[in-house]
mmCIF file as gemmi writes it, N, C-alpha and C atoms, coordinates in Angstrom:
data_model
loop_
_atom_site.group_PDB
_atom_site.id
_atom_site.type_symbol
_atom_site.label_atom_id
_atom_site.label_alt_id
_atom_site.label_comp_id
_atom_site.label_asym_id
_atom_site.label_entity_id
_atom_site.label_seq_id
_atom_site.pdbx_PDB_ins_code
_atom_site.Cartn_x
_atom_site.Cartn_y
_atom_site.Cartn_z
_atom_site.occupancy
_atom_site.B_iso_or_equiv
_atom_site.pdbx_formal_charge
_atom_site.auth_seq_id
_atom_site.auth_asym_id
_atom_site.pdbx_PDB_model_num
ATOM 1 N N . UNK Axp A 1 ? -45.085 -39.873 -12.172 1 0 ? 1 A 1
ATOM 2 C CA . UNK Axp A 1 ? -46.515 -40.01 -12.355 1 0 ? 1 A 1
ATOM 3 C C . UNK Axp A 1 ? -47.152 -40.327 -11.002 1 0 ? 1 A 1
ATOM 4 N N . UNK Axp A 2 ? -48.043 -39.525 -10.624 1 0 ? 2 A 1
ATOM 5 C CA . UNK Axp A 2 ? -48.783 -39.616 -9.212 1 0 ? 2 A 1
ATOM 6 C C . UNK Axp A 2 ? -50.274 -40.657 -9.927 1 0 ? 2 A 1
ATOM 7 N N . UNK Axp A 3 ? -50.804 -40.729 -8.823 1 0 ? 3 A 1
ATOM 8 C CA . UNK Axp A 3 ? -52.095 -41.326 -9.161 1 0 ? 3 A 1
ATOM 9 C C . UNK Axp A 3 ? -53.6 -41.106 -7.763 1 0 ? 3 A 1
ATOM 10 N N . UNK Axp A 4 ? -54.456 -40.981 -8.25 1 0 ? 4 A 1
ATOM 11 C CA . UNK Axp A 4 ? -55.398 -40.583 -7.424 1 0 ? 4 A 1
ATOM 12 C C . UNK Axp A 4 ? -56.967 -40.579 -7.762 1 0 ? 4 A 1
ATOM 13 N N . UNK Axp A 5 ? -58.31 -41.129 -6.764 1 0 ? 5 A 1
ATOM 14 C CA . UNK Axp A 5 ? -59.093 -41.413 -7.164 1 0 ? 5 A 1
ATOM 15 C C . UNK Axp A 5 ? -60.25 -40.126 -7.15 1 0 ? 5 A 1
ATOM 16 N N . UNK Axp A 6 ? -60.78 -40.014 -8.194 1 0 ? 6 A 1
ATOM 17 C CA . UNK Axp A 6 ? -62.013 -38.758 -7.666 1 0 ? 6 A 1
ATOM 18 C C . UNK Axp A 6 ? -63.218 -39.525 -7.602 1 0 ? 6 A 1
ATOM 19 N N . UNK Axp A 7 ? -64.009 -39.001 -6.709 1 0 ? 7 A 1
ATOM 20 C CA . UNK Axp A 7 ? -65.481 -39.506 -6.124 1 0 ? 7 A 1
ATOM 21 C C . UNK Axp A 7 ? -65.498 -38.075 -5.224 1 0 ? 7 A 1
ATOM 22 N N . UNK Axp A 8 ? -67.183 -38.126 -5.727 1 0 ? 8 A 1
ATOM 23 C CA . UNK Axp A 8 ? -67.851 -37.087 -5.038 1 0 ? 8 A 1
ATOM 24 C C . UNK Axp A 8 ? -68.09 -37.211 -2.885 1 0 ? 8 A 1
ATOM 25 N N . UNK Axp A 9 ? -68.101 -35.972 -2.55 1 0 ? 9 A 1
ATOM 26 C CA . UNK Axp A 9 ? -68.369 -35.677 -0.914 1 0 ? 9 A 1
ATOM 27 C C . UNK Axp A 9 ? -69.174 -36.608 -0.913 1 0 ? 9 A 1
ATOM 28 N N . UNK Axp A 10 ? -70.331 -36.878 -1.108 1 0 ? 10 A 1
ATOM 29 C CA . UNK Axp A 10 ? -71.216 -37.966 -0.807 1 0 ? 10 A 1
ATOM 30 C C . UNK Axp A 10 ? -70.633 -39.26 -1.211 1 0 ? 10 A 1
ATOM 31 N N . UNK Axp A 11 ? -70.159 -39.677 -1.839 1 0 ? 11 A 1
ATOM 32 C CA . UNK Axp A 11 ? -69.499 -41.178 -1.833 1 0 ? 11 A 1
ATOM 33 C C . UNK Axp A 11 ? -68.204 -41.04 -0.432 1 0 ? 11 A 1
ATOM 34 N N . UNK Axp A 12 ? -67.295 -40.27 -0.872 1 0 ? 12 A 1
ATOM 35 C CA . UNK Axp A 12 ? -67.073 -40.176 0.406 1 0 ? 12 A 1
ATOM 36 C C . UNK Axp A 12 ? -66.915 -40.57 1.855 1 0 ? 12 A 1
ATOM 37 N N . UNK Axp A 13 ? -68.291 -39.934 1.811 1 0 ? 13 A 1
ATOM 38 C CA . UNK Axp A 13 ? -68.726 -39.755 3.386 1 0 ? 13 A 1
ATOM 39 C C . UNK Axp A 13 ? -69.391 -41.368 3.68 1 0 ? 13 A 1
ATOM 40 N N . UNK Axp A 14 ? -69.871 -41.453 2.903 1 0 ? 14 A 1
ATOM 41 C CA . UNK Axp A 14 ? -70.906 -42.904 2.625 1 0 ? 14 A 1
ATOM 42 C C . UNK Axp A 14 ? -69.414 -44.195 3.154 1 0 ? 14 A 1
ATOM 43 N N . UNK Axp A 15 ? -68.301 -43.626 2.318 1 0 ? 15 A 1
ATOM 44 C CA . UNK Axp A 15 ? -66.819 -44.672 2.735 1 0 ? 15 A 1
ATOM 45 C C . UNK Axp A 15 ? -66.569 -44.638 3.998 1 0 ? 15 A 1
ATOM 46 N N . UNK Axp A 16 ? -66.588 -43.419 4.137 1 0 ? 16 A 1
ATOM 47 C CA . UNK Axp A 16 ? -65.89 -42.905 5.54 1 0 ? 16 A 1
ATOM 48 C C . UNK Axp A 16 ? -66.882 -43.827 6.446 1 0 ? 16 A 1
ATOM 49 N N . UNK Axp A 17 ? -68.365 -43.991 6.721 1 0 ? 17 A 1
ATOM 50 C CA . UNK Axp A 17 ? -69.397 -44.845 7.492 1 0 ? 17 A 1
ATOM 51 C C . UNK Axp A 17 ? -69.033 -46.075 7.223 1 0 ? 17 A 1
ATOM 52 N N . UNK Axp A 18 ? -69.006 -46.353 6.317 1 0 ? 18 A 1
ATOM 53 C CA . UNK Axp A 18 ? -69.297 -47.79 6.297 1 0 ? 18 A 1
ATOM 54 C C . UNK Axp A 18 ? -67.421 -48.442 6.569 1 0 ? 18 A 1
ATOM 55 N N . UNK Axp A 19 ? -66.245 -47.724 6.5 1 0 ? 19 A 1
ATOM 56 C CA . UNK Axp A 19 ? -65.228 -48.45 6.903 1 0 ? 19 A 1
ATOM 57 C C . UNK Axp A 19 ? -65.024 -47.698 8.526 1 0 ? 19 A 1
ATOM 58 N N . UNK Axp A 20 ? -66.126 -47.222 8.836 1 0 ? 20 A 1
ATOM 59 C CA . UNK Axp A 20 ? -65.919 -46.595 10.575 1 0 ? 20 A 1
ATOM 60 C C . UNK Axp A 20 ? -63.933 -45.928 9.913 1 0 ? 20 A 1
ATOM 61 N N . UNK Axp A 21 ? -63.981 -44.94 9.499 1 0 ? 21 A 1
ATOM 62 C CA . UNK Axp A 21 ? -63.487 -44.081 9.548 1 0 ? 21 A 1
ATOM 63 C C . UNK Axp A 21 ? -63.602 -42.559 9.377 1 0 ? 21 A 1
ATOM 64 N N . UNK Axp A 22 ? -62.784 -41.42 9.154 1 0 ? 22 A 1
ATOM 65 C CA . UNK Axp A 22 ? -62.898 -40.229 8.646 1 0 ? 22 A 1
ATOM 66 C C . UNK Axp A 22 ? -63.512 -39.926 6.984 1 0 ? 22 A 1
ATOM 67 N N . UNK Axp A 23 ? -63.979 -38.666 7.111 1 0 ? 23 A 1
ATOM 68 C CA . UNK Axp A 23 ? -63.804 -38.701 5.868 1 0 ? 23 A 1
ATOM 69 C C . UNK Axp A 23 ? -62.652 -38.163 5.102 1 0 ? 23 A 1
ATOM 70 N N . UNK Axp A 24 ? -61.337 -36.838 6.091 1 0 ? 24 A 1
ATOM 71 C CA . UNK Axp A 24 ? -60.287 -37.453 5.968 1 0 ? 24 A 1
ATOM 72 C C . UNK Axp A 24 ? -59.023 -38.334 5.311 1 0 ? 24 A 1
ATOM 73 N N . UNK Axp A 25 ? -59.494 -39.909 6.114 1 0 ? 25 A 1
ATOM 74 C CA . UNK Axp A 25 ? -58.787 -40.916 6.052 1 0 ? 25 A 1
ATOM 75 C C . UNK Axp A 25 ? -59.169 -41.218 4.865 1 0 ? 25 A 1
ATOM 76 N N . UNK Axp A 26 ? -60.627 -41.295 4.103 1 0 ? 26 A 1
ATOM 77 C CA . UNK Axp A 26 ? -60.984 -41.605 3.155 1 0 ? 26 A 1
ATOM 78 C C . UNK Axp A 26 ? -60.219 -40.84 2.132 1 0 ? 26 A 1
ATOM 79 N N . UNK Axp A 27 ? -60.228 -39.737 2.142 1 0 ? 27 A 1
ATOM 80 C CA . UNK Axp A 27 ? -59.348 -38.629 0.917 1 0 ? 27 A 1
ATOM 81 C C . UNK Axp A 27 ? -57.749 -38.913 0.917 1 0 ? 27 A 1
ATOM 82 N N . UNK Axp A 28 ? -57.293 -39.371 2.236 1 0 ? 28 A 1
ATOM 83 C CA . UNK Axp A 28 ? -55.92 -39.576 2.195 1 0 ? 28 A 1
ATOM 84 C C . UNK Axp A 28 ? -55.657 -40.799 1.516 1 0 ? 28 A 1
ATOM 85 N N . UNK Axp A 29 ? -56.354 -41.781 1.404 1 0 ? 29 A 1
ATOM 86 C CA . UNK Axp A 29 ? -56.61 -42.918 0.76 1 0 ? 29 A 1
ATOM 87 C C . UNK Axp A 29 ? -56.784 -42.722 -0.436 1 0 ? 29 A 1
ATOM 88 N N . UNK Axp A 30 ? -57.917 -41.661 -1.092 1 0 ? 30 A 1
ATOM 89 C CA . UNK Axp A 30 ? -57.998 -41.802 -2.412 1 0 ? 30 A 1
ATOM 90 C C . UNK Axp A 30 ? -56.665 -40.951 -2.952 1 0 ? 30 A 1
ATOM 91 N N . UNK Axp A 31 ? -55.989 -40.199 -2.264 1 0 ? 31 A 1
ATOM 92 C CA . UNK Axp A 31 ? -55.076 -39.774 -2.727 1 0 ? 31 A 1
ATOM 93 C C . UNK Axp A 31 ? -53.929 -40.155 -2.86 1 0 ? 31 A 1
ATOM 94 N N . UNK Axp A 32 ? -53.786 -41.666 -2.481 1 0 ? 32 A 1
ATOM 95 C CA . UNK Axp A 32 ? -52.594 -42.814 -2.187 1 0 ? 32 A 1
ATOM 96 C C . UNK Axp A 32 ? -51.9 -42.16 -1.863 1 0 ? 32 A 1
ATOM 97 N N . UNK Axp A 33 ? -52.212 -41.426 -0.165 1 0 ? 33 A 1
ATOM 98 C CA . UNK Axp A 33 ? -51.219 -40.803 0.286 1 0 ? 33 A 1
ATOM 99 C C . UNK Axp A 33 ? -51.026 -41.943 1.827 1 0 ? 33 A 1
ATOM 100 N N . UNK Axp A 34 ? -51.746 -42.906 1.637 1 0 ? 34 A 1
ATOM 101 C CA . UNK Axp A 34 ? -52.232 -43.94 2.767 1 0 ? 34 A 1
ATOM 102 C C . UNK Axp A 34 ? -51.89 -44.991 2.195 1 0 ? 34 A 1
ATOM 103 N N . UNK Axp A 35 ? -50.813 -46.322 2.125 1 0 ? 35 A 1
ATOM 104 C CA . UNK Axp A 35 ? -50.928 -47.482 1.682 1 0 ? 35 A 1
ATOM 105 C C . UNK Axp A 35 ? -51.284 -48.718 2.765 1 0 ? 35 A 1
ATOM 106 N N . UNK Axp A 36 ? -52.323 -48.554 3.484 1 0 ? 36 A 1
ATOM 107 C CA . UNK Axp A 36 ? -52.204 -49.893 4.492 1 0 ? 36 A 1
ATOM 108 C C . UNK Axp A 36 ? -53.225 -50.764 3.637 1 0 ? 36 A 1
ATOM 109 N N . UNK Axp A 37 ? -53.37 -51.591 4.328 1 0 ? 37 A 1
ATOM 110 C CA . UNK Axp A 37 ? -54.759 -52.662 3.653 1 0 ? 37 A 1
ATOM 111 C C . UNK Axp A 37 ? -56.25 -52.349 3.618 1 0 ? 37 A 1
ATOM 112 N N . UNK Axp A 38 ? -56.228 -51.592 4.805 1 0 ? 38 A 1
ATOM 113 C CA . UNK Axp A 38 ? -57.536 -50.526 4.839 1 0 ? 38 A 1
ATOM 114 C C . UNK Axp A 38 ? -57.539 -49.585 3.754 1 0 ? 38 A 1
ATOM 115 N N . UNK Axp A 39 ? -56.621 -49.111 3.665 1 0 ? 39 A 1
ATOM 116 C CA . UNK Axp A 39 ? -56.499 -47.553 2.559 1 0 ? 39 A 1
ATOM 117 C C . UNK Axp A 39 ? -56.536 -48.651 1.093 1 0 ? 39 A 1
ATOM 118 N N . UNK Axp A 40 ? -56.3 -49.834 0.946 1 0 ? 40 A 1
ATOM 119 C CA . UNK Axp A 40 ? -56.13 -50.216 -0.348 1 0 ? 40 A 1
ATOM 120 C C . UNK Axp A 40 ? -57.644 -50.767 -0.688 1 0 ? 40 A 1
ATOM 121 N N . UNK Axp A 41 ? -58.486 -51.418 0.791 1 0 ? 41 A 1
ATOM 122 C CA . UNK Axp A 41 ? -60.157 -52.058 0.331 1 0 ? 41 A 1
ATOM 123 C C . UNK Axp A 41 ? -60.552 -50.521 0.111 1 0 ? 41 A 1
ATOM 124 N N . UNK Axp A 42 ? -60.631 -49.118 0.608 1 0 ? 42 A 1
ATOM 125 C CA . UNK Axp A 42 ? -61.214 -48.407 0.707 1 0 ? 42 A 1
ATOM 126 C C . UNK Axp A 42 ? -61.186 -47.569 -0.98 1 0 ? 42 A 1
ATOM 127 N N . UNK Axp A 43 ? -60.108 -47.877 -1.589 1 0 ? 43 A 1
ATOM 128 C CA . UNK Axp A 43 ? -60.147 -47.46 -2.829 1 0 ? 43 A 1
ATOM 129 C C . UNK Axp A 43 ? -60.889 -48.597 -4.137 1 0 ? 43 A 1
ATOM 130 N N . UNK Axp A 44 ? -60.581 -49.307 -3.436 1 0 ? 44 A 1
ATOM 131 C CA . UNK Axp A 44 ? -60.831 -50.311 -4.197 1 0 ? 44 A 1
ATOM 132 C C . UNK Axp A 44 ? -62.56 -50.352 -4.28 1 0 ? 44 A 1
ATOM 133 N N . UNK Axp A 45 ? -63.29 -49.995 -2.908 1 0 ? 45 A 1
ATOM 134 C CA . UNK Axp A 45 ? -64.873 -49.86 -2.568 1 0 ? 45 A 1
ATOM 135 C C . UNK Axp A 45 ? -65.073 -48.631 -3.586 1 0 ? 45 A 1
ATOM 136 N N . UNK Axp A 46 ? -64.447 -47.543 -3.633 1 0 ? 46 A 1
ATOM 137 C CA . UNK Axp A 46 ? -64.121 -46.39 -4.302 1 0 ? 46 A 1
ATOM 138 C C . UNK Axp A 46 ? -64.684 -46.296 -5.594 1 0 ? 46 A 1
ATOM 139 N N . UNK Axp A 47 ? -63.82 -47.404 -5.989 1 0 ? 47 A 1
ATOM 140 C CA . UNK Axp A 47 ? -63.978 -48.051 -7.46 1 0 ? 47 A 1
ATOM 141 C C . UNK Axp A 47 ? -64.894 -48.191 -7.667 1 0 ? 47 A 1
ATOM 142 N N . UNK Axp A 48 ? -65.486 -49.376 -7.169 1 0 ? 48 A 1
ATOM 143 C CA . UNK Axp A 48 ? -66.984 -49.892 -7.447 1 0 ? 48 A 1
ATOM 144 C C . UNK Axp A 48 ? -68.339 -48.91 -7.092 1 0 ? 48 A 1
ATOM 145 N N . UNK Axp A 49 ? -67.738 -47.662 -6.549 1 0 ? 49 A 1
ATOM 146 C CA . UNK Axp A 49 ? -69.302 -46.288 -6.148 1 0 ? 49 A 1
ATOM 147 C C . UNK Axp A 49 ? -69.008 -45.852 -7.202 1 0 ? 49 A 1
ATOM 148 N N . UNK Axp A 50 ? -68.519 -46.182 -8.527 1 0 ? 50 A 1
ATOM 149 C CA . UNK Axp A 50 ? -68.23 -45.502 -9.483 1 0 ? 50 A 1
ATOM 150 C C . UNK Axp A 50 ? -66.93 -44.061 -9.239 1 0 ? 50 A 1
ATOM 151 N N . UNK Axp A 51 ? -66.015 -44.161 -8.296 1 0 ? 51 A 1
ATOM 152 C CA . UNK Axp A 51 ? -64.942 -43.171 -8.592 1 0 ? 51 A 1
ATOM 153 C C . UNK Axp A 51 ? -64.287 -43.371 -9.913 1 0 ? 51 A 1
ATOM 154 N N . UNK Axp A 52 ? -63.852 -42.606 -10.252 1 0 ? 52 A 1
ATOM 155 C CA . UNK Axp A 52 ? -62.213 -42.489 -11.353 1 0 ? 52 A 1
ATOM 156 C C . UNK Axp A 52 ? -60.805 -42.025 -10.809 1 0 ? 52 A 1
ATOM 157 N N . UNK Axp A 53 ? -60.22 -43.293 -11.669 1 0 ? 53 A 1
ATOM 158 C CA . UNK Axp A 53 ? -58.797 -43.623 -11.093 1 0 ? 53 A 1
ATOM 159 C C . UNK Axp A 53 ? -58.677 -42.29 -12.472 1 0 ? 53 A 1
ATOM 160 N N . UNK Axp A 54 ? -57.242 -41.181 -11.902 1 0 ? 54 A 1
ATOM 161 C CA . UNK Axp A 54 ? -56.685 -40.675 -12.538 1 0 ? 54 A 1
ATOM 162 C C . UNK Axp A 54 ? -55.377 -40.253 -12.154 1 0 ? 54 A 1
ATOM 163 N N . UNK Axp A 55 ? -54.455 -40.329 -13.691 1 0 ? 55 A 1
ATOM 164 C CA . UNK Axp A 55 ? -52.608 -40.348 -13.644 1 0 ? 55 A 1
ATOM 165 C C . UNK Axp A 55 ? -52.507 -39.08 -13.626 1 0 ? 55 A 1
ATOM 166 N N . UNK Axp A 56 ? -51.941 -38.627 -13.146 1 0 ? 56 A 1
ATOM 167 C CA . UNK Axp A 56 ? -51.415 -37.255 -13.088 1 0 ? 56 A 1
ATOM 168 C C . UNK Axp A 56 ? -49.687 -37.423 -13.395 1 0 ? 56 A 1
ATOM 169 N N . UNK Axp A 57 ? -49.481 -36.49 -14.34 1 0 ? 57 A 1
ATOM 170 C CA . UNK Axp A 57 ? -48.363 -36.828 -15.281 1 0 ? 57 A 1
ATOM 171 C C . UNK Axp A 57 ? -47.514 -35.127 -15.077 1 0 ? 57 A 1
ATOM 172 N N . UNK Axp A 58 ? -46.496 -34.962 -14.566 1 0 ? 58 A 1
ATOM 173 C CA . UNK Axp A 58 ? -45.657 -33.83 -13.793 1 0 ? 58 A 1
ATOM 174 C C . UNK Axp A 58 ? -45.128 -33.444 -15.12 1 0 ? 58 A 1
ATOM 175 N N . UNK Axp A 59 ? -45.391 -31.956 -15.483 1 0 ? 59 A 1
ATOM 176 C CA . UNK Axp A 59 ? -44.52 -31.671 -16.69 1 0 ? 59 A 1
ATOM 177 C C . UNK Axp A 59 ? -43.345 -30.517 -16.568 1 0 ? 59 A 1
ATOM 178 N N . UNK Axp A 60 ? -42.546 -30.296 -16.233 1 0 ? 60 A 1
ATOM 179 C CA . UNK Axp A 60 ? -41.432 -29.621 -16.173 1 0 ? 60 A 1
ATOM 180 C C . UNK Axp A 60 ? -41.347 -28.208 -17.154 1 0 ? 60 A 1
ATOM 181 N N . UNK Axp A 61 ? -41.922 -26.975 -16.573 1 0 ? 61 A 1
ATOM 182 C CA . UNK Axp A 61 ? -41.796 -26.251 -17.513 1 0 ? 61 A 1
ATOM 183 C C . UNK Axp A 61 ? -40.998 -25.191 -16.79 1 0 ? 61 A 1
ATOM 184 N N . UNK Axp A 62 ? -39.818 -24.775 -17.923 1 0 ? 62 A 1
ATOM 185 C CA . UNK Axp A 62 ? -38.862 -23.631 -17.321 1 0 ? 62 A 1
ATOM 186 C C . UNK Axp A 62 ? -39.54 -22.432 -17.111 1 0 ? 62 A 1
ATOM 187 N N . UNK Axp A 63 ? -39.096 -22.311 -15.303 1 0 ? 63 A 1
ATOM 188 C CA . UNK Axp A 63 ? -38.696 -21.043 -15.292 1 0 ? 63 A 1
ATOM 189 C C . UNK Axp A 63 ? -37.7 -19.81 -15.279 1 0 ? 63 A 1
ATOM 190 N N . UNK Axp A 64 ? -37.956 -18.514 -15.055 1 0 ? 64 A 1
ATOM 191 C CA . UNK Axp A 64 ? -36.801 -17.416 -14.904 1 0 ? 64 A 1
ATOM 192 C C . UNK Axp A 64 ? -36.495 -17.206 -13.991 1 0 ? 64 A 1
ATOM 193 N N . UNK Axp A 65 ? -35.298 -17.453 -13.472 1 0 ? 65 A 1
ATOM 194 C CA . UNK Axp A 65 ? -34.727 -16.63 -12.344 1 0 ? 65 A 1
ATOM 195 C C . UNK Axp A 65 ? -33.749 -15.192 -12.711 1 0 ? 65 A 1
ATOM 196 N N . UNK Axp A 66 ? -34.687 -14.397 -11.499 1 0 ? 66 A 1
ATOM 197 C CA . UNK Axp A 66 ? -34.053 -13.202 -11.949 1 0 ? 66 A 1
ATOM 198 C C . UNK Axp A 66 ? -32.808 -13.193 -11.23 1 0 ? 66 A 1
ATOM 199 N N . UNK Axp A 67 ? -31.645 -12.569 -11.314 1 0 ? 67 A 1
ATOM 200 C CA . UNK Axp A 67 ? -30.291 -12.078 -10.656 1 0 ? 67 A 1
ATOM 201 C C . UNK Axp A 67 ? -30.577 -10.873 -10.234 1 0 ? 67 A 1
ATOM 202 N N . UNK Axp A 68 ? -30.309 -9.888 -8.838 1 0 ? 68 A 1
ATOM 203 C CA . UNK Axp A 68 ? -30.709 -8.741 -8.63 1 0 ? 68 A 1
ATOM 204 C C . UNK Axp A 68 ? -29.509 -8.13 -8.058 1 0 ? 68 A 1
ATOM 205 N N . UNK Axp A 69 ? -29.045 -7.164 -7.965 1 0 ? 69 A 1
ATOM 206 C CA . UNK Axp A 69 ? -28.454 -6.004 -7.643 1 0 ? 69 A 1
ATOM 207 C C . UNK Axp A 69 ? -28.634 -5.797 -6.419 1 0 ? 69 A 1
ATOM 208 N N . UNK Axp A 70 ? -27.893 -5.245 -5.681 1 0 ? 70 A 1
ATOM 209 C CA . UNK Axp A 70 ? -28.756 -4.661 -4.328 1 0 ? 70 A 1
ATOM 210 C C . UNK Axp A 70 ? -29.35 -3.944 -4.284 1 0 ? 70 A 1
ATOM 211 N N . UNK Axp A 71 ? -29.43 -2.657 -5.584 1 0 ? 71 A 1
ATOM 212 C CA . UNK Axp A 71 ? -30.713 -1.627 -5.499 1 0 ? 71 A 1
ATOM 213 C C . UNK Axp A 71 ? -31.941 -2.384 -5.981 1 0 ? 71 A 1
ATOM 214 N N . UNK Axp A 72 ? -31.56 -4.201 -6.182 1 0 ? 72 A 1
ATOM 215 C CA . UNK Axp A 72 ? -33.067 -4.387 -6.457 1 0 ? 72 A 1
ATOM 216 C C . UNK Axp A 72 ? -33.703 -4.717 -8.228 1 0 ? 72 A 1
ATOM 217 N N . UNK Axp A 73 ? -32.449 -4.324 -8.972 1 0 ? 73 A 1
ATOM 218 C CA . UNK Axp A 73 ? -32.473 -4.077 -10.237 1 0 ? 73 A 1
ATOM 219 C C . UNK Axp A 73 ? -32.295 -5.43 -10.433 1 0 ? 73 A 1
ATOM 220 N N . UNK Axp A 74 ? -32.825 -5.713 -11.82 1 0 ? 74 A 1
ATOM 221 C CA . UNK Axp A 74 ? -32.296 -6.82 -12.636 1 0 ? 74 A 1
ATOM 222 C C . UNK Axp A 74 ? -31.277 -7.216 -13.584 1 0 ? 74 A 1
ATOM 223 N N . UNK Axp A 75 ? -30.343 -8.057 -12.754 1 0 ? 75 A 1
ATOM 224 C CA . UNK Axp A 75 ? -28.575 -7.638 -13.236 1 0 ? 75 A 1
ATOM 225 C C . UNK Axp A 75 ? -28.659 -8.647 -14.785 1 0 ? 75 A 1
ATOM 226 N N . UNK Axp A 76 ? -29.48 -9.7 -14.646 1 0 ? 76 A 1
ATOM 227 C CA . UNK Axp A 76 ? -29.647 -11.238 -15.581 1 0 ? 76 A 1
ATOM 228 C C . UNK Axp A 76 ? -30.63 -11.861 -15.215 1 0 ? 76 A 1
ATOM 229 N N . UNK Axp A 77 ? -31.496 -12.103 -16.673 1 0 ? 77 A 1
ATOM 230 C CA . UNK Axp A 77 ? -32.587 -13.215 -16.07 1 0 ? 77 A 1
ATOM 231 C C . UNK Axp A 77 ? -31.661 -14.181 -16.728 1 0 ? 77 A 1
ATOM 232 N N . UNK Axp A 78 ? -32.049 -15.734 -16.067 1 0 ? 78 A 1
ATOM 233 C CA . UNK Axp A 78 ? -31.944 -17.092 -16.278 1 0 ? 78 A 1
ATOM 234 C C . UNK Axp A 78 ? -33.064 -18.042 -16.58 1 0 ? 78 A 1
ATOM 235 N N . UNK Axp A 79 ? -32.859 -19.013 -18.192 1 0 ? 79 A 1
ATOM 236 C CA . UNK Axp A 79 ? -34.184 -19.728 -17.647 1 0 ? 79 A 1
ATOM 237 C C . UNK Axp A 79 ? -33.596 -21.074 -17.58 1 0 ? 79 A 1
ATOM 238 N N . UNK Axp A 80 ? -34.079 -21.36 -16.348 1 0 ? 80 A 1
ATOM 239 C CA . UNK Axp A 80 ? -33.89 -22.725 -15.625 1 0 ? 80 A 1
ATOM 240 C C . UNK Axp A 80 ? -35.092 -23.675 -15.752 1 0 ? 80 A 1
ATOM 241 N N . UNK Axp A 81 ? -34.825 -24.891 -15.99 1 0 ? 81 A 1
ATOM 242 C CA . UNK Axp A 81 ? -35.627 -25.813 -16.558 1 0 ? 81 A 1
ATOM 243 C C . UNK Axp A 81 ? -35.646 -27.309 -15.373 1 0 ? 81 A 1
């Protein structure tokens, strides 16, 4: 389970000023791809411009692998999960 904040370009940018950073740094932050103490007030400010915290939940769906021939043909599909 990943996790990540949405807020609009204009909130944003508004973060990005007021913590004298990027806007960027700000997205890498809401994307908790940043854990320092900065990246943690900056989500947290996030919060309160009205962003939404959302889980993103990885679902595993099989695919086919084809087996090929050297002319290219399909000798066996496989479905791998």
């Amino acid at each position: 389970m990943r996790q990540k904040i949405e807020l609009n370009a204009k909130g944003k940018a508004e973060l990005a000023r007021a913590f004298q950073v990027t806007v960027q740094n700000v997205s890498q932050a809401l994307l908790f791809r940043r854990n320092s103490p900065q990246a943690v007030r900056i989500r947290e400010a996030a919060l309160c411009k009205g962003g939404r915290l959302v889980e993103i939940h990885e679902v595993g769906r099989p695919r086919t692998v084809k087996v090929l021939d050297r002319h290219g043909e399909v000798v066996k599909a496989m479905q791998i999960e």
